[in-house]
N, C-alpha and C positions, 0 to 999 in steps of 0.2 A: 403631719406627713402629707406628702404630696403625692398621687395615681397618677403615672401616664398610661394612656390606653393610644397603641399605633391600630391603623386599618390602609389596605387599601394597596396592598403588597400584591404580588402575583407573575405570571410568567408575559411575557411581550416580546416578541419581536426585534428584531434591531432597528431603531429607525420611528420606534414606535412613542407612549405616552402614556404616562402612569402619574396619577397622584396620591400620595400619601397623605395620610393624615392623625392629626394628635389631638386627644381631649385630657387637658390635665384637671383635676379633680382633688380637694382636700383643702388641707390650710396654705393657700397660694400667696407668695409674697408678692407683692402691686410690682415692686424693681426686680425685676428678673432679666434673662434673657435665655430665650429657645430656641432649638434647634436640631439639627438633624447628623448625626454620624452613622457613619457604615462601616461592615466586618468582614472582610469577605475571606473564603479559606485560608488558613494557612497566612493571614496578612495580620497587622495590628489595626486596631479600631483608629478611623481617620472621619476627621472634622470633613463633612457636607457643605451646611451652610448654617448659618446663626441670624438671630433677628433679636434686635431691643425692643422695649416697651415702648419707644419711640420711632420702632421700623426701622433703624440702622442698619443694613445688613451685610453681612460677609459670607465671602463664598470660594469653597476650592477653586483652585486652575482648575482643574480638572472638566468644572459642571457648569464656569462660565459660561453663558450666553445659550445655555441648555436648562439648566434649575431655576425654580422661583421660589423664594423661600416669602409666604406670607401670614400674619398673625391676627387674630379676632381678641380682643385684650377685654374682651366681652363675655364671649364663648368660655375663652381660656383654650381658645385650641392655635395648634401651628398647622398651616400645610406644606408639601412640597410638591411644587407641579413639574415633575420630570419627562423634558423631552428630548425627540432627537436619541432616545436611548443606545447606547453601546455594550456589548456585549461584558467588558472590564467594569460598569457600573452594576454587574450582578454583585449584592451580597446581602449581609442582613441590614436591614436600615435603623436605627433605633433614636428614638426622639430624647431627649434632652431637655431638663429647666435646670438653670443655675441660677440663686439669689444672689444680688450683689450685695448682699446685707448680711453675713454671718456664712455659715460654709454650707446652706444647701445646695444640694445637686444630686440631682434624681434624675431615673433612668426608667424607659419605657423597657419593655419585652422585647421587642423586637419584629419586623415584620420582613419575612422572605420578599426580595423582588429578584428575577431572575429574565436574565437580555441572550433569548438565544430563538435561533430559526430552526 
């Protein structure tokens, strides 16, 4: 079984700068990829951004040229350096491991960020 633990959620500004972060914990497969989706009321859960064990990374329209999706393959942690916030990036964030070796995919809890003045 694999732990995700998010931190690092909270309220900000528009305009402002938040980083998230994940420590995943347990029996970790080496070929994974991580990553980050959000929920925001009333919406369906939507892809952030994703990163390989080889730092690949994809990322919404939405959080181009605003999100940085980076990975410690050491740690076992992922982070998300969100800038430039908007008020439509409030929702709940929640981290992600999928193995590319058999069907894991695990889910952190989730962590409130909220983009309002």
């Amino acid at each position: 079984q694999v732990q995700l633990v998010e931190s690092g959620g909270g309220l900000v500004q528009p305009g402002g700068s938040l980083r998230l972060s994940c420590a995943a914990s347990g029996s970790i497969f080496r070929l994974n990829v991580m990553g980050w989706f959000r929920q925001a009321p009333g919406k369906q859960r939507e892809l952030v951004a994703t990163i390989t064990i080889g730092d690949s990374t994809n990322y919404a329209d939405s959080v181009k040229g605003r999100f940085t999706i980076s990975r410690d393959n050491v740690k076992n942690t992922v982070d998300l350096q969100m800038n430039s916030l908007k008020p439509e990036d409030t929702a709940v964030y929640y981290c992600n491991l999928k193995t590319l070796i058999g069907n894991g995919d695990y889910w952190g809890r989730g962590t409130q960020v909220t983009v309002s003045s």
